[in-house]
C-alpha positions in Angstrom: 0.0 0.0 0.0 3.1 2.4 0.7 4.1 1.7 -2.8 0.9 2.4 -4.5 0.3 6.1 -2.4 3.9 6.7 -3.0 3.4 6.2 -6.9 0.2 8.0 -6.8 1.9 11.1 -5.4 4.6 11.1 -8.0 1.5 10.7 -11.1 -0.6 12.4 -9.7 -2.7 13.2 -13.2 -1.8 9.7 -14.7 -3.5 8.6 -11.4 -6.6 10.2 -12.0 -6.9 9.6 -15.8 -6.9 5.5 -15.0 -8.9 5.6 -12.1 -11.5 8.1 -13.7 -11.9 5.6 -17.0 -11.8 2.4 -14.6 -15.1 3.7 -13.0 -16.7 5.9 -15.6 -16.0 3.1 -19.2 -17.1 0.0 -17.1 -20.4 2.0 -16.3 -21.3 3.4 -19.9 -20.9 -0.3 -21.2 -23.6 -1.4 -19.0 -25.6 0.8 -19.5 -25.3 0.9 -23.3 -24.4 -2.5 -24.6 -25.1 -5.2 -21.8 -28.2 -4.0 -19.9 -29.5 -1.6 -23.1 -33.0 -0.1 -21.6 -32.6 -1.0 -18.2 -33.7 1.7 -16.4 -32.3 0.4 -12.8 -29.0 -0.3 -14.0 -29.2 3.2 -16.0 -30.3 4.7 -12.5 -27.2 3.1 -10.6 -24.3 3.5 -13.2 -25.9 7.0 -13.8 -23.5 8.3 -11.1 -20.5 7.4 -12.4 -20.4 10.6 -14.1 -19.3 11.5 -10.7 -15.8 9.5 -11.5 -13.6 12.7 -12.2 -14.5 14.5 -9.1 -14.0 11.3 -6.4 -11.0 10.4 -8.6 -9.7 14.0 -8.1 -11.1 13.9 -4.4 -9.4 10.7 -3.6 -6.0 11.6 -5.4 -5.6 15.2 -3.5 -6.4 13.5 -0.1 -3.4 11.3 -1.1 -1.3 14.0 -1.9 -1.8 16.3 0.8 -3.4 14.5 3.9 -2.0 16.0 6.7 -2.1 18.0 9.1 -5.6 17.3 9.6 -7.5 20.6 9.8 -10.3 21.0 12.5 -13.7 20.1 11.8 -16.1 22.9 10.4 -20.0 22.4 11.2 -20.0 24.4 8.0 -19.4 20.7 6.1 -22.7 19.9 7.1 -24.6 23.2 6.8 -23.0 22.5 3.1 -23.7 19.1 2.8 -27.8 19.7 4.2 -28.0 22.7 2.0 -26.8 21.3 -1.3 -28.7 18.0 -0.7 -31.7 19.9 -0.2 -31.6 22.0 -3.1 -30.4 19.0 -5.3 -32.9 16.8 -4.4 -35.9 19.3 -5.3 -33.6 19.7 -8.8 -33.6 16.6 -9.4 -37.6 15.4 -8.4 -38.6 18.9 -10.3 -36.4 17.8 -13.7 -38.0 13.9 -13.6 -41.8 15.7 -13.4 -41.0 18.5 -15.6 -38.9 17.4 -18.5 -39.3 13.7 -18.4 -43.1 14.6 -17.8 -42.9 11.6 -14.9 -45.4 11.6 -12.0 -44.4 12.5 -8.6 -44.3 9.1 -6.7 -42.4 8.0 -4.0 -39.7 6.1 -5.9 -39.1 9.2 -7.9 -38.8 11.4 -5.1 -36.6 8.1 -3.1 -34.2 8.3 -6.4 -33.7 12.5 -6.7 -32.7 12.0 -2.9 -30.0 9.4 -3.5 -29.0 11.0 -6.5 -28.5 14.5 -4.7 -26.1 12.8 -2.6 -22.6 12.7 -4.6 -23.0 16.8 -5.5 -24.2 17.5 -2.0 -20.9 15.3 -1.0 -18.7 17.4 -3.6 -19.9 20.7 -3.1 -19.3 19.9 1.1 -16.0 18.9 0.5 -14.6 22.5 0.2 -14.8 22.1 4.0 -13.3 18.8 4.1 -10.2 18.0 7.3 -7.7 16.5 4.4 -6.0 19.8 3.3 -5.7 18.5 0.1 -9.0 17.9 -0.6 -10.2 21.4 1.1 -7.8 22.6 -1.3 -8.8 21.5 -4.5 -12.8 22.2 -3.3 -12.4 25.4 -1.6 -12.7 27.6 -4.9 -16.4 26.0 -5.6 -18.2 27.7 -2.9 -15.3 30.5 -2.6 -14.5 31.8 -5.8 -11.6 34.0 -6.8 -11.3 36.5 -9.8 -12.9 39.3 -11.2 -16.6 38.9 -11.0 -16.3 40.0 -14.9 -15.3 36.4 -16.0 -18.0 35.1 -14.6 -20.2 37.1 -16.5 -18.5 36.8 -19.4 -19.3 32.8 -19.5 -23.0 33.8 -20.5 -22.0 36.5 -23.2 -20.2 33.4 -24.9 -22.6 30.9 -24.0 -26.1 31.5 -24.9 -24.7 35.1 -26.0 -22.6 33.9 -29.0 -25.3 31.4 -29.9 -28.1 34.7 -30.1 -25.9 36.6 -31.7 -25.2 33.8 -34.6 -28.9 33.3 -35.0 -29.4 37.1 -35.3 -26.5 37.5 -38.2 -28.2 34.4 -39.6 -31.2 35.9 -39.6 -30.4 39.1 -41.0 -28.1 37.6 -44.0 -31.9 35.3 -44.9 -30.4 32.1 -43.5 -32.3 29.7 -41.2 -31.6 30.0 -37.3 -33.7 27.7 -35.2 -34.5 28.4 -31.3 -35.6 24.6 -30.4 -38.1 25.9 -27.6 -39.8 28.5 -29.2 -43.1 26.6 -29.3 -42.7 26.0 -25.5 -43.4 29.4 -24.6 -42.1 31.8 -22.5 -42.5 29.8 -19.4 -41.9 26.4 -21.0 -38.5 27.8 -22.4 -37.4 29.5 -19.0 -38.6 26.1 -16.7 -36.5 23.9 -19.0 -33.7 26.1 -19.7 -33.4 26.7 -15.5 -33.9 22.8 -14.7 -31.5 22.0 -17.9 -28.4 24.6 -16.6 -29.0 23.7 -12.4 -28.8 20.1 -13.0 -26.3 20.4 -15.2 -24.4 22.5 -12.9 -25.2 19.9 -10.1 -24.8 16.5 -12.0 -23.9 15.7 -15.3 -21.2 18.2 -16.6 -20.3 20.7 -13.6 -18.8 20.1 -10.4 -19.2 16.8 -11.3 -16.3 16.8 -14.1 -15.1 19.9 -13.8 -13.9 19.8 -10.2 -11.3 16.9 -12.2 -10.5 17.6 -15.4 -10.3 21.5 -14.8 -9.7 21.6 -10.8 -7.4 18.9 -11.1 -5.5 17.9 -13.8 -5.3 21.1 -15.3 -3.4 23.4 -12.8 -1.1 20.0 -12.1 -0.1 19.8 -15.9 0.3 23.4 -16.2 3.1 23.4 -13.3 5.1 21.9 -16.1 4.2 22.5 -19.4 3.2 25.7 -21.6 -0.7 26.3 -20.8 -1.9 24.7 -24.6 0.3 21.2 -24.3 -1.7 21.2 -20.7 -5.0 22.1 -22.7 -4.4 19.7 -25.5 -3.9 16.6 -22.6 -7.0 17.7 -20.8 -9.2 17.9 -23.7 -7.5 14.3 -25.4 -8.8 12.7 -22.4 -12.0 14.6 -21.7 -13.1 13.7 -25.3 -12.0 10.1 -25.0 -13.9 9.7 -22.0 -17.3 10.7 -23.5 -16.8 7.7 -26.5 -18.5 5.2 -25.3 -21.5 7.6 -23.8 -21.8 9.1 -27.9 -21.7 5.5 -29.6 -24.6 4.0 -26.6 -26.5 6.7 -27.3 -26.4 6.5 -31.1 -24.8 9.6 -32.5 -23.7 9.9 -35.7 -20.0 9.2 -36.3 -19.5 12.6 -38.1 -21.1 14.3 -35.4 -18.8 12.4 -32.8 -16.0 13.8 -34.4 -16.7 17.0 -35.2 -17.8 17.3 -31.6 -15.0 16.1 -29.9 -12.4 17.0 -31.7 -13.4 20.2 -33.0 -15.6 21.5 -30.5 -14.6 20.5 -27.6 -10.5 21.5 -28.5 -11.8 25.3 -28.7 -14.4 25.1 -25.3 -11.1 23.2 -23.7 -9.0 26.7 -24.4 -12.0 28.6 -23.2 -12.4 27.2 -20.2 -8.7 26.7 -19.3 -8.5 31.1 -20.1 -11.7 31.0 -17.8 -10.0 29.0 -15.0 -6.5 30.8 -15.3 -8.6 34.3 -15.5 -9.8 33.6 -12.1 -6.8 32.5 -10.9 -7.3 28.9 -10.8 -11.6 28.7 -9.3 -13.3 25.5 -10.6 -16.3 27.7 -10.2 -15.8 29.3 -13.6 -15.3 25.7 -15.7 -18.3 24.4 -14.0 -20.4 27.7 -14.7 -19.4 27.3 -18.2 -20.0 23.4 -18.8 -24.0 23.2 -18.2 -24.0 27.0 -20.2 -22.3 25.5 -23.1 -24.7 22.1 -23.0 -28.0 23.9 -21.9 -27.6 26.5 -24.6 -26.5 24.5 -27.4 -29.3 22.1 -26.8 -31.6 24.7 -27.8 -30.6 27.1 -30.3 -28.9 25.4 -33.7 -25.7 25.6 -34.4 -25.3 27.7 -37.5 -22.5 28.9 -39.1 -22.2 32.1 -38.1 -21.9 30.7 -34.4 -19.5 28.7 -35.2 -17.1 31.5 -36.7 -17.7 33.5 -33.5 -16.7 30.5 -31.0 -13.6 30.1 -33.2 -13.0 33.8 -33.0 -13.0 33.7 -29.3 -10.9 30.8 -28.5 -8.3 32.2 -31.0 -8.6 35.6 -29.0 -8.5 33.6 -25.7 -5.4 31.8 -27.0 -3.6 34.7 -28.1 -4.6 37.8 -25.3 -3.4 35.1 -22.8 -0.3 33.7 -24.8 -1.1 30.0 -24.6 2.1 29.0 -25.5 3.9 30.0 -22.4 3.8 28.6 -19.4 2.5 30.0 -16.6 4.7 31.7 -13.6 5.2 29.4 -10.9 3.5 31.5 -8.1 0.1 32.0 -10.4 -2.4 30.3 -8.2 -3.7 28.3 -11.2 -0.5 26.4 -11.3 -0.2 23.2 -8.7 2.3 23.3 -6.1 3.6 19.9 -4.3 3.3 20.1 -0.8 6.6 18.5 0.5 
């Protein structure tokens, strides 16, 4: 066992990208091609979504365990709170958008489910140091409140203002909800962004592939090689998830290797704009889903996104590395 934490502290991202695919590929392939339609196996594997964030959770307790820091009753004030609001998330998103009734079970399931974010979001108070560490910037945010901001101006704001160019030049822009109404679009669009926030694409990847191994490879390489290893991996991990679900190949490609290269830079400026808060990536992550569910992606969008990664790239010099004492960089505690 001394061996294997010993190792672990010296790989520290290799680490996380083994043990993030040994619990997140197993559970897509059940899901998808050995129990295809089961809906408990689908409700248990579900939360291995979660696998970047423990991974990351599990590797920075290694890391830095001690000294132990006092207990905070403000872990469980956390933990109540964010379980809480979950929960009704979660039971409101099964009745609203999956149009299910409002049983016990359903109610039973939103409960367990609002555990692992209620557990993540907590752990920003945790005693291994760390773990508090990595966490902390979730509930207390650094940077400019600007950048922030300026995560909505590119996501849903780039998306309007491609539909509006496409618009004007006599192209076809579609906004997927506009039958819904005005409080059909605002109900879905909320549920859609908190539970992505909450679950599938927030804290729950973001606190790893972000939080953790991108501040760790950017302690020793030039911020785009660091970019380019996150994003080769983030894509990868999604494969199985796109193929179970069906998705066209060319889609899948386009997607991963096009799309998600320039959100990878974006988020990475976002994170090293606010000085290393995971808050920013995992603002951005259920923005950039929610939004691009529901507007069409058209190609005047899609010359603006480039345009503001290439500006993101350049303003920010992404060829460099980044000084040692930036606090987006990782620094082993001896």
């Amino acid at each position: 066992m001394d061996r294997l934490t010993h190792w672990i502290r010296q790989h520290q991202v290799l680490a996380f990208f083994i043990i993030t695919f040994a619990i997140t590929w197993p559970g897509f392939f059940l899901v998808f091609f050995i129990f295809p339609g089961n809906q408990i196996v689908e409700a248990v594997c579900s939360q291995v979504v979660f696998s970047p964030a423990l991974s990351a959770m599990l590797i920075a307790g290694i890391a830095e365990p001690r000294p132990k820091l006092e207990p905070s009753r403000w872990r469980w004030v956390t933990f109540a709170v964010s379980w809480l609001v979950a929960s009704i998330v979660q039971t409101l998103y099964f009745w609203k958008i999956y149009q299910a009734q409002l049983t016990a079970p359903i109610v039973i399931i939103s409960c367990l489910f609002a555990l692992m974010p209620a557990w993540v979001l907590s752990s920003a108070y945790a005693r291994k140091p760390g773990v508090r560490k990595l966490f902390s910037t979730l509930l207390k945010p650094r940077g400019r409140v600007i950048w922030y901001l300026l995560i909505f101006a590119i996501f849903p704001g780039i998306l309007l203002l491609g539909m509006g160019i496409t618009r004007l030049m006599g192209g076809q822009a579609e906004f997927y909800l506009a039958e819904a109404g005005f409080e059909g679009a605002a109900t879905y669009i909320l549920l859609e962004f908190s539970r992505g926030f909450l679950m599938t694409g927030g804290i729950n990847e973001e606190s790893g592939w972000r939080g953790f191994a991108l501040p760790r490879l950017q302690a020793r390489y030039p911020v785009i090689v660091s970019v380019l290893i996150v994003w080769f991996f983030w894509a990868l991990w999604h494969i199985p998830y796109d193929i179970g679900r069906g998705d066209p190949l060319a889609w899948i490609l386009e997607n991963r290797i096009v799309w998600n290269l320039l959100v990878s830079i974006l988020m990475a400026w976002l994170y090293n704009r606010t000085h290393g808060s995971i808050l920013a990536p995992a603002l951005f992550h259920p923005a950039m889903n929610t939004f691009g569910n529901v507007f069409s992606l058209n190609t005047a969008s899609r010359v603006l996104i480039i345009a503001v990664a290439v500006i993101a790239f350049v303003s920010d010099r992404m060829w460099q590395k980044l000084p040692e004492d930036s606090l987006a960089v990782y620094r082993q505690v001896v």
